[in-house]
C-alpha positions in Angstrom: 158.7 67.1 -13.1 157.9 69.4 -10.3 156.7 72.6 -11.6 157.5 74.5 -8.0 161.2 72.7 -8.0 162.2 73.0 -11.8 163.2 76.7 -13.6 164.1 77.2 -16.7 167.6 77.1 -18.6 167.1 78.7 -22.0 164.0 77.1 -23.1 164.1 73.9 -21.1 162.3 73.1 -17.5 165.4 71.7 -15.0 165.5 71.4 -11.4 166.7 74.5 -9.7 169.4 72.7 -8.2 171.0 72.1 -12.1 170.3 75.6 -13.2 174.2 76.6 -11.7 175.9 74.0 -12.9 174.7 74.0 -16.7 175.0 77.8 -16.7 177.9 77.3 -15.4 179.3 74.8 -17.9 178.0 77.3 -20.7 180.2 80.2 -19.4 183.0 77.8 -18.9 182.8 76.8 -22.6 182.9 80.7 -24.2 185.1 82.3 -21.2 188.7 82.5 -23.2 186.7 83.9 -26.5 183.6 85.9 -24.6 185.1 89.0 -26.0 185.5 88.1 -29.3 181.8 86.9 -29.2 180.5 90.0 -28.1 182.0 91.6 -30.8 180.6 89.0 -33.6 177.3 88.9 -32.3 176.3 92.4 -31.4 178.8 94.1 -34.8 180.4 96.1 -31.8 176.9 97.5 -30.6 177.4 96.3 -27.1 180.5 98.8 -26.7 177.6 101.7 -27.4 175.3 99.8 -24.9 178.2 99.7 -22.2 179.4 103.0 -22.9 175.7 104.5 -22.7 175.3 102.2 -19.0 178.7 104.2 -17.7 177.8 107.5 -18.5 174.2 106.6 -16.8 176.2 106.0 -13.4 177.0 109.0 -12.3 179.6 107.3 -10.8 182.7 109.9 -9.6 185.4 109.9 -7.7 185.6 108.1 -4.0 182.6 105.9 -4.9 182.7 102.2 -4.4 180.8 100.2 -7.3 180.1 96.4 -7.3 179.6 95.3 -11.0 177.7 91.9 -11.0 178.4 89.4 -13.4 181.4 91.7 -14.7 182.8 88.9 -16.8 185.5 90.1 -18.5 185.6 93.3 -16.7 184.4 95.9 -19.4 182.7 98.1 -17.1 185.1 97.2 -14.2 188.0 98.8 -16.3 186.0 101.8 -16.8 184.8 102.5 -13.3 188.7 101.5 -12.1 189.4 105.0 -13.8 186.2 106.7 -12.9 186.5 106.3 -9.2 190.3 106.8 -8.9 192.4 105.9 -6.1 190.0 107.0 -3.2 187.5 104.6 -5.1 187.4 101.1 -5.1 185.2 98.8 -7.6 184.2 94.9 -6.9 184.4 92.7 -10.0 181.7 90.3 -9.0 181.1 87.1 -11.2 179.5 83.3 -10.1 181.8 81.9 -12.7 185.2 81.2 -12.0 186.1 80.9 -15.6 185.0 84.0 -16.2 186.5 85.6 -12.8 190.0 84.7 -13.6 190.0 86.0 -17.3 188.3 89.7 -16.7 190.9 89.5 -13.8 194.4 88.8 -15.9 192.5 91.1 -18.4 192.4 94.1 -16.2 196.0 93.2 -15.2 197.2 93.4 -18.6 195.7 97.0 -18.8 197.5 97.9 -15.9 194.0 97.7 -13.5 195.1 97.3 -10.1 194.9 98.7 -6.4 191.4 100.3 -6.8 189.9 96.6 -7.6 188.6 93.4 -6.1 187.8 90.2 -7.6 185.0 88.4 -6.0 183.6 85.0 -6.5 180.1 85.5 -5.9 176.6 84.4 -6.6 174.3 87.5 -7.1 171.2 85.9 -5.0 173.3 86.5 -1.7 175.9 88.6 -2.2 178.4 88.8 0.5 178.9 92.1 1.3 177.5 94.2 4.4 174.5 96.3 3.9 174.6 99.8 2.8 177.6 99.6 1.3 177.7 100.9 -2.3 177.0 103.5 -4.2 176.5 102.1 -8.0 176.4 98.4 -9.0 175.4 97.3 -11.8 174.9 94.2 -13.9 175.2 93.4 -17.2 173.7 90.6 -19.6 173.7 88.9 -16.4 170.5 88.5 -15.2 169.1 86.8 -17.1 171.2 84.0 -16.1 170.2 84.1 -12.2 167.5 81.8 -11.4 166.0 83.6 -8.9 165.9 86.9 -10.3 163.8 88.4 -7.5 166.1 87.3 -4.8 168.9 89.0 -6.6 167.4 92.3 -7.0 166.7 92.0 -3.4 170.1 91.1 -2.5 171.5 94.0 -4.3 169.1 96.6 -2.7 170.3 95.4 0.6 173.8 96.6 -0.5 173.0 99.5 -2.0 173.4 102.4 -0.2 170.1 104.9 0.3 171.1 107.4 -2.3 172.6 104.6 -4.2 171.6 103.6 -8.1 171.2 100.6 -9.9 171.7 99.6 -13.3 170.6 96.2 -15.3 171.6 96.4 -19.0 170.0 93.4 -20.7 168.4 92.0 -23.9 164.6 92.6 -23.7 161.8 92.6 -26.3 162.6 94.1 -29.6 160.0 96.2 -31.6 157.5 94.1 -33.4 158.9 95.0 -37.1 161.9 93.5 -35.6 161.2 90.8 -34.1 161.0 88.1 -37.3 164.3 89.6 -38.1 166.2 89.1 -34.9 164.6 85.9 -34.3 165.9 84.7 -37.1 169.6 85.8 -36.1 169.1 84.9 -32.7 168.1 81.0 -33.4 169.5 80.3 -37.0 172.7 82.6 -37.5 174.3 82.6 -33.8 174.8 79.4 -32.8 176.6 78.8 -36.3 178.7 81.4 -35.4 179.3 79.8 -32.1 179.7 76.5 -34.1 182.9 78.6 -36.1 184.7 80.5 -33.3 184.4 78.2 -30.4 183.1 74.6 -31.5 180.0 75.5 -29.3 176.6 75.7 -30.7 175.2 74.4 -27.8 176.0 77.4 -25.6 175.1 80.2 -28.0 171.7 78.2 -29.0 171.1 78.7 -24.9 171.8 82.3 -24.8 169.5 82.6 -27.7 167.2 80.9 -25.5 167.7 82.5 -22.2 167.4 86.1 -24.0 164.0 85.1 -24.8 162.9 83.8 -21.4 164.1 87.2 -19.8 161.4 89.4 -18.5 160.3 92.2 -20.7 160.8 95.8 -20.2 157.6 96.6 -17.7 157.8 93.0 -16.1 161.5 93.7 -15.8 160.2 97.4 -13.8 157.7 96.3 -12.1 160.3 93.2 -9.9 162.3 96.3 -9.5 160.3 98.1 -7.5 158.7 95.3 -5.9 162.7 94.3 -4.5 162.1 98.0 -2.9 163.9 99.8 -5.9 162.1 103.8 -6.4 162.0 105.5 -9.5 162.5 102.8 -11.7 162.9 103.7 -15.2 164.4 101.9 -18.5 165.8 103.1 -21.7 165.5 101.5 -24.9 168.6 101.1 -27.2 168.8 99.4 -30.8 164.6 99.2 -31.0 164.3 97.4 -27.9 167.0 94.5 -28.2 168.7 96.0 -25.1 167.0 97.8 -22.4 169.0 99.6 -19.5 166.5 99.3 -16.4 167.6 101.9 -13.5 166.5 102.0 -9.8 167.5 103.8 -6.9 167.4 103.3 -3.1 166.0 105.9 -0.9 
């Protein structure tokens, strides 16, 4: 196979054209029980990690905020009230499974008029230049086959002033890393295998958790997509790292 045609999808080479469609089919799978997921596999951690990426925002009233990837619409939700009405936040997601559940989610919460749903893919994002102030993107990039293009894309719609924010798994400390390894490739997928019927889907998160770029590789394609002051923070000993750049 081609090395300069073929990427990888969790830990397996494929042709770049089939990277979207399998991730695809794996976000398709877990959609209707994402949330319930997130809650299995991180014990409720990733509502700290969330929680922890909003207050890092900054975001306030009147701002606009595109969150990429925004799934189910956790952050969305939160940046819905955080802007208010003279606000407006962009739920952007590839997935249309994915799309259509945070949408009837926010819905049911009583989300509306301040939001937009858009069906997107995060390597050319279809929005004008300059335009927001925050976006953001969680456990989502890892996901993007060409990561560099979508850091790019997003600091052509950033605003100068504006900040960005890319919570992801990352590498854990070393005493932790037997440990979560053995979570990660032994314990989750059987948990996928009970809640969903899917242990193919959680074995390639796993996977594609482990591909991801570590913290300083992670920085350093931030600023080389034209991002200053790019920092990250380490939560839960390096399993999650929120990586934050701004555009001046």
């Amino acid at each position: 196979m081609d090395k300069d045609n073929t990427t990888h999808f969790g830990f397996q080479e494929v042709p770049v054209k089939d990277k979207v469609k399998r991730v695809a089919g794996v976000f398709h799978s877990v959609a209707n029980k994402y949330d319930v997921m997130n809650d299995l596999m991180s014990m409720g951690v990733h509502r700290f990690w969330k929680r922890f990426t909003l207050n890092a925002s900054h975001v306030r009233k009147g701002d606009r905020v595109l969150d990429i990837a925004g799934g189910t619409g956790d952050l969305t939700m939160q940046f819905s009230k955080m802007v208010g009405r003279t606000g407006h936040v962009i739920l952007a997601d590839i997935n249309e499974s994915m799309l259509q559940v945070g949408r009837n989610r926010l819905t049911d919460h009583g989300i509306a008029g301040n939001v937009d749903y858009v069906q997107a893919n995060a390597e050319s994002l279809p929005f004008p230049d300059n335009y927001f102030d925050c976006i953001t993107i969680a456990f989502g990039l890892r996901n993007v086959t060409d990561k560099d293009a979508a850091l790019r894309s997003m600091y052509r719609v950033l605003k100068p002033g504006g900040k960005l924010l890319v919570l992801e798994f990352s590498k854990p400390a070393e005493w932790l890393a037997p440990v979560y390894d053995l979570y990660s490739f032994k314990l989750l997928p059987k948990i996928g295998k009970v809640v969903l019927d899917d242990e193919d889907s959680y074995r390639y998160l796993a996977e594609s958790i482990r591909m991801h770029p570590d913290q300083m590789t992670m920085k350093t394609m931030m600023a080389d997509a034209g991002f200053e002051r790019c920092d990250y923070h380490n939560m839960t000993a390096g399993i999650v790292a929120l990586h934050s750049g701004y555009k001046f």
